[in-house]
C-alpha positions in Angstrom: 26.8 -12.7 -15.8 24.7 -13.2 -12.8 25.3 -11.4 -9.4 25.1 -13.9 -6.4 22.9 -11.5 -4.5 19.3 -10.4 -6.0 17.7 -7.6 -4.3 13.5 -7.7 -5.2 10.5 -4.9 -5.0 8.1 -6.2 -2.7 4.3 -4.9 -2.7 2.5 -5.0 0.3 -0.8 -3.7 1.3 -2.9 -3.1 4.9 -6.2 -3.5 6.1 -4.6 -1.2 9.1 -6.1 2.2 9.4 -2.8 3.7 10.3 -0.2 1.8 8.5 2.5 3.6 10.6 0.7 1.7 13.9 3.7 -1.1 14.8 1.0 -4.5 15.3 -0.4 -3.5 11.5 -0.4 -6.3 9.7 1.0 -6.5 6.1 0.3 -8.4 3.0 2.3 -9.4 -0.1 0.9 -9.2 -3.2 2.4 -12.4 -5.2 3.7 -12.5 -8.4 3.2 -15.5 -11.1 6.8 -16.0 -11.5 8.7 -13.4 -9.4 10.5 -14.9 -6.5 8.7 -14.5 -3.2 7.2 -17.3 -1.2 10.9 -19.8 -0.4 8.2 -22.4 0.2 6.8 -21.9 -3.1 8.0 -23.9 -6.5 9.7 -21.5 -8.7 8.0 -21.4 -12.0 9.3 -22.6 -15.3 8.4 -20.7 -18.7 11.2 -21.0 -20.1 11.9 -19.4 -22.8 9.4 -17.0 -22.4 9.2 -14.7 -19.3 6.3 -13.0 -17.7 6.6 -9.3 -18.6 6.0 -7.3 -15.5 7.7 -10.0 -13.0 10.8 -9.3 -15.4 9.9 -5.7 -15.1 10.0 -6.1 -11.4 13.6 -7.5 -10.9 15.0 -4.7 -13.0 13.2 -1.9 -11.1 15.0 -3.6 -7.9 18.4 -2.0 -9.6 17.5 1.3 -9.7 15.5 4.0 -7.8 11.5 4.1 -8.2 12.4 7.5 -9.7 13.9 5.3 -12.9 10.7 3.6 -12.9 7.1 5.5 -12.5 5.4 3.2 -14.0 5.8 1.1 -10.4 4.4 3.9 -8.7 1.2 3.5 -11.2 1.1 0.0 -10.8 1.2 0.2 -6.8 -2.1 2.6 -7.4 -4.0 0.4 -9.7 -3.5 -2.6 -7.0 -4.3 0.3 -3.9 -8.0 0.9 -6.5 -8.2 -3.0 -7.2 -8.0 -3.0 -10.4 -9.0 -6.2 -12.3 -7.2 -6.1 -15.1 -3.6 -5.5 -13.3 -4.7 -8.0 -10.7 -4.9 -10.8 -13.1 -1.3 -10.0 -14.0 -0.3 -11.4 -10.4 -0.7 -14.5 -9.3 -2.3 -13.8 -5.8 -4.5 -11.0 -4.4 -4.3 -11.0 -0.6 -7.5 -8.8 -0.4 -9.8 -10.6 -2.8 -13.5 -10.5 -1.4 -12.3 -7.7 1.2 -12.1 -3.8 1.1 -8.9 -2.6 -1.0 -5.6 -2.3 1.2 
């Protein structure tokens, strides 16, 4: 079955020196096929799925406890990380210092 609300894990970085300061701005780092954007086309890949945006709406189930390897991937996009950002479909910080 499928439940009629779908919570997601969003990752956002900031060019903000204090990210706790209230006019810092944030920005999402977008997935190939994950839900994000509502003015974006959803993607079709049927029957084949993109492994860590699967990955990604399971770890919205649980706690990030359940799932470390989130924590790892948050670091490897914080050190940008080439190989993991090819895995996304967007980099918000591309030609700019890392969030």
């Amino acid at each position: 079955s499928i439940t009629k609300e779908r919570t997601e894990v969003i990752l956002q970085g900031t060019s903000s020196l204090d990210p706790k300061d209230p006019t810092a701005v944030w920005e999402e780092f977008e997935f190939k096929c994950k839900p994000g954007d509502v003015r974006r086309r959803p993607c079709l890949i049927s029957p084949y799925h993109y492994r860590l945006d699967w990955l990604m709406w399971f770890a919205a189930f649980q706690t990030y406890e359940q799932n470390e390897w989130i924590i790892h991937l948050a670091g490897k996009l914080l050190a940008q990380e080439e190989e993991t950002l090819s895995l996304l479909a967007t980099n918000p910080f591309a030609g700019r210092d890392p969030p």
